[in-house]
C-alpha positions as CSV (number, residue, x, y, z in Angstrom):
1,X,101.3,87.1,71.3
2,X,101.8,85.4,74.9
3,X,99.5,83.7,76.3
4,X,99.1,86.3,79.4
5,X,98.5,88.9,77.3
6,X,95.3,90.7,78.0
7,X,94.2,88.6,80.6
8,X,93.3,89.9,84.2
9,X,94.3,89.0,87.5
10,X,92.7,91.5,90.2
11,X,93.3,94.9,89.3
12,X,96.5,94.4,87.0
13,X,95.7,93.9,83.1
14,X,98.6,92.1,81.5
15,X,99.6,94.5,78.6
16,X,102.7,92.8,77.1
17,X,105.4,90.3,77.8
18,X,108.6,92.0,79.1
19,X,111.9,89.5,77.8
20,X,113.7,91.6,79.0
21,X,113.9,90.6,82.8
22,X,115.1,87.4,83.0
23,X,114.9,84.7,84.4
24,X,111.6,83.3,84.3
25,X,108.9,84.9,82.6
26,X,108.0,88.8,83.3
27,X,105.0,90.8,82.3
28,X,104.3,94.7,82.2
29,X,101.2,95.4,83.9
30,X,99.0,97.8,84.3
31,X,96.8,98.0,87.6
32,X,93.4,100.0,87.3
33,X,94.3,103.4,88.8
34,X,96.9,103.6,85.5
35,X,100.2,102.7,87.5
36,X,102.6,100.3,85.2
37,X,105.0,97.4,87.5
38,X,106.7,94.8,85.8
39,X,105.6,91.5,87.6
40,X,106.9,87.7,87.5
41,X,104.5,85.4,85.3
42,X,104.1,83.0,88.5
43,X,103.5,86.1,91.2
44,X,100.1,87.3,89.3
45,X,99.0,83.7,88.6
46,X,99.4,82.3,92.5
47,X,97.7,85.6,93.0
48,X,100.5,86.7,95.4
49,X,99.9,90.6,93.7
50,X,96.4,91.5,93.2
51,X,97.3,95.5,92.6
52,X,99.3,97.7,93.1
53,X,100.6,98.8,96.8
54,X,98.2,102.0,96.8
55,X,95.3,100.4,95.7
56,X,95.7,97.5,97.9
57,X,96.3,99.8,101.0
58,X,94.1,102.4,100.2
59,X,91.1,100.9,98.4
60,X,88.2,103.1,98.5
61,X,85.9,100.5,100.4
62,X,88.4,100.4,103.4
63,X,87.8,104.0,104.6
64,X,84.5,103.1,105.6
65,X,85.9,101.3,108.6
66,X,86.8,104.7,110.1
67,X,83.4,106.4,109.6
68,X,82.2,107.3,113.1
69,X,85.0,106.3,115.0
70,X,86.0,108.2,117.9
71,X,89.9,109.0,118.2
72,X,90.2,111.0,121.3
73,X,87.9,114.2,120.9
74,X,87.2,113.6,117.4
75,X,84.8,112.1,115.5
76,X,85.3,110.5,112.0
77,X,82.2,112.1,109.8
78,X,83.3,111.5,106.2
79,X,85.8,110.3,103.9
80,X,87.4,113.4,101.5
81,X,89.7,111.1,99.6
82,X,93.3,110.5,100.2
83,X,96.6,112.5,100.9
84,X,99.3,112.8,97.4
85,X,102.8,112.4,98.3
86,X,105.5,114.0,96.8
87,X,106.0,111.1,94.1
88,X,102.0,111.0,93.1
89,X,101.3,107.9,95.3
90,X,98.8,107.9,97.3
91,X,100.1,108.5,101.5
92,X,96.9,108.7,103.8
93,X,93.2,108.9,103.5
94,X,91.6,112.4,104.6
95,X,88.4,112.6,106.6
96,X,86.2,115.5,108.2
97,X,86.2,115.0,111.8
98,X,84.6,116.9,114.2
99,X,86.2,117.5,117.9
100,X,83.5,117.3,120.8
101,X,83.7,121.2,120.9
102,X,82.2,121.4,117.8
103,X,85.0,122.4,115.6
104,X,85.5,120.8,112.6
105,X,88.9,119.8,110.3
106,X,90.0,117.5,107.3
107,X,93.0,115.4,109.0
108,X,94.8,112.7,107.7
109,X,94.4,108.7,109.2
110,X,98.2,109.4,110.7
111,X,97.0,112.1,112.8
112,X,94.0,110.2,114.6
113,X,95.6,107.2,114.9
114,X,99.4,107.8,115.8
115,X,100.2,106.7,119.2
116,X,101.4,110.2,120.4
117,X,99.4,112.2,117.9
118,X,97.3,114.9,119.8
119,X,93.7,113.7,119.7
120,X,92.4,117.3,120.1
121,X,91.7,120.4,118.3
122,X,93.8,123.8,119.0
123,X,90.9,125.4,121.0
124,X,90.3,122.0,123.2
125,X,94.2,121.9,123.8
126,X,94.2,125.4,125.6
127,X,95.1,127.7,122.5
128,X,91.9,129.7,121.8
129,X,90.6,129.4,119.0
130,X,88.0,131.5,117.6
131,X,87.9,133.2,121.3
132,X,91.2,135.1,121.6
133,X,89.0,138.8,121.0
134,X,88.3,137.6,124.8
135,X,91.3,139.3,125.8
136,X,91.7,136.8,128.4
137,X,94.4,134.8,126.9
138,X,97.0,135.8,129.7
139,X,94.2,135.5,132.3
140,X,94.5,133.3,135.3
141,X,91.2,131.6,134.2
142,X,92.0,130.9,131.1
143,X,95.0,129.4,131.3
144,X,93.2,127.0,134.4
145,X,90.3,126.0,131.3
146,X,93.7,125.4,128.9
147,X,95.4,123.1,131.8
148,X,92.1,121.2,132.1
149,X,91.2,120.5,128.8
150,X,94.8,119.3,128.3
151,X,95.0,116.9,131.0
152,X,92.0,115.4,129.8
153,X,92.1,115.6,126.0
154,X,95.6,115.7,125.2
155,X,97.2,111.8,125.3
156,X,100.7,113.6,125.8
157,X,100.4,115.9,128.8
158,X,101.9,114.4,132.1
159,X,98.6,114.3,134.0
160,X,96.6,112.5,131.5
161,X,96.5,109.1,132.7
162,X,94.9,110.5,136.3
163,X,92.3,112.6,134.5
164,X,91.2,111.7,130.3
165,X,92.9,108.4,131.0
166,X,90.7,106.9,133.6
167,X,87.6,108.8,132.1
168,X,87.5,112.1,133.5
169,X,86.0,114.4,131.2
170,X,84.9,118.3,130.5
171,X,81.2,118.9,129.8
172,X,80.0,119.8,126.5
173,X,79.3,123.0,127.4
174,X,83.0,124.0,129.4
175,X,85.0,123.2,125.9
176,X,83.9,126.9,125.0
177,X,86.2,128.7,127.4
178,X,83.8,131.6,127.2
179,X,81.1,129.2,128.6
180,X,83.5,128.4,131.4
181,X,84.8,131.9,132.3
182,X,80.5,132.7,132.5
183,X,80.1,129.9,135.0
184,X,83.4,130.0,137.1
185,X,84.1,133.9,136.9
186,X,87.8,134.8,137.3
187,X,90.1,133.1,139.2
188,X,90.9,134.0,142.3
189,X,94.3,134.9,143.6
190,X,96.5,131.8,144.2
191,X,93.2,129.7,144.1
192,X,92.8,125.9,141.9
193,X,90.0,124.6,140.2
194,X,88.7,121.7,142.2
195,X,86.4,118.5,141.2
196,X,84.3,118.0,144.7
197,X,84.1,114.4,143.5
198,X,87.2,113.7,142.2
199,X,85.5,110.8,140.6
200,X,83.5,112.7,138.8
201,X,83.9,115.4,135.3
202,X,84.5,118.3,135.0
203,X,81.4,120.8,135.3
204,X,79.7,123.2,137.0
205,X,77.9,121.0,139.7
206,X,81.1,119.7,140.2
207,X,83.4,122.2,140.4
208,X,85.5,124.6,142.6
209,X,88.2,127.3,143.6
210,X,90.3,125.9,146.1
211,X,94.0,126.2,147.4
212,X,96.5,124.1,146.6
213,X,96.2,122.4,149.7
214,X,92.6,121.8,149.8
215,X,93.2,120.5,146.2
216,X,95.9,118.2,147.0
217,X,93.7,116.7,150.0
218,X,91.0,115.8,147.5
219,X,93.0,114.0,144.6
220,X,93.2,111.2,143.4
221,X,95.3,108.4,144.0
């Protein structure tokens, strides 16, 4: 029996000398979520490999550096374990996050933290939601609400970095279009929605139908 045999070093658990792989002197290993690698005698003792690659990326402890983080409009509530890729290995962890609308939904760490990954939820991003019975979907309102929520939610619309990119927001109440449409009404003919201080968010104090012109003399630059 080797020497090796049995012994420990992080997670892996030295089963059995492997002579087969030469040279130098190579174990099979087991690491403690039940994966087997063969590793080099001098690798687990300079404690170069502590376990395997899933376990080392994905320990359980590190989701908790996520939990109530903010990415975008969403908000990191729980850890529900981790994403299985095709082979069995473990991919991503998945965690409940819930947008500032209120909607909730299980997304993987890929999706909040990707650089053009949308950082909203459908309804937030102008598609409805659980409001389409509305019947206003094709409305001139509705798509104004859809165009503001984008261009400040939505990292990848053209217009984000003058509105959600220097900090212009929506109100928590104006993320339900059907709260919007109550306080704004429909929109009139060829008419814009207008912040009176184009500083400020978007809400009801602070908000307008205007022309295009009127709107264009109030932006920002």
């Amino acid at each position: 029996m080797d020497e090796m045999e049995g012994k420990k070093f992080g997670e892996w658990l030295v089963l059995k000398y492997f002579p087969e792989k030469k040279p130098g002197k190579y174990y099979e290993c087991m690491c403690k979520c039940g994966e087997i690698k063969i590793i080099p005698g001098v690798t687990l003792r300079a404690g170069r490999s502590k376990s395997c690659l899933d376990c080392s990326r994905f320990d359980k402890n590190n989701y908790t550096q996520y939990i109530g983080k903010k990415f975008g409009s969403w908000t990191v509530k729980s850890w529900k374990g981790n994403k299985i890729n095709k082979n069995g290995h473990k991919a991503d962890y998945l965690f409940e996050c819930e947008c500032e609308c209120g909607n909730k939904s299980i997304k993987p760490t890929t999706d909040l933290t990707r650089k053009n990954a949308s950082k909203i939820c459908p309804e937030c991003a102008g598609g409805g939601g659980n409001f389409e019975s509305h019947g206003l979907t094709e409305s001139g309102v509705y798509k104004s609400w859809g165009s503001m929520m984008t261009r400040c939610y939505n990292p990848n619309s053209i217009n984000y970095n003058r509105y959600g990119g220097r900090g212009i927001s929506v109100c928590s109440r104006w993320k339900k279009f059907i709260n919007f449409y109550e306080d704004m009404g429909d929109r009139p003919d060829k008419l814009q929605i207008d912040r009176i201080d184009n500083n400020g968010n978007y809400e009801p104090s602070n908000c307008r139908w205007v022309t295009s012109k009127e709107n264009n003399n109030n932006r920002y630059y």
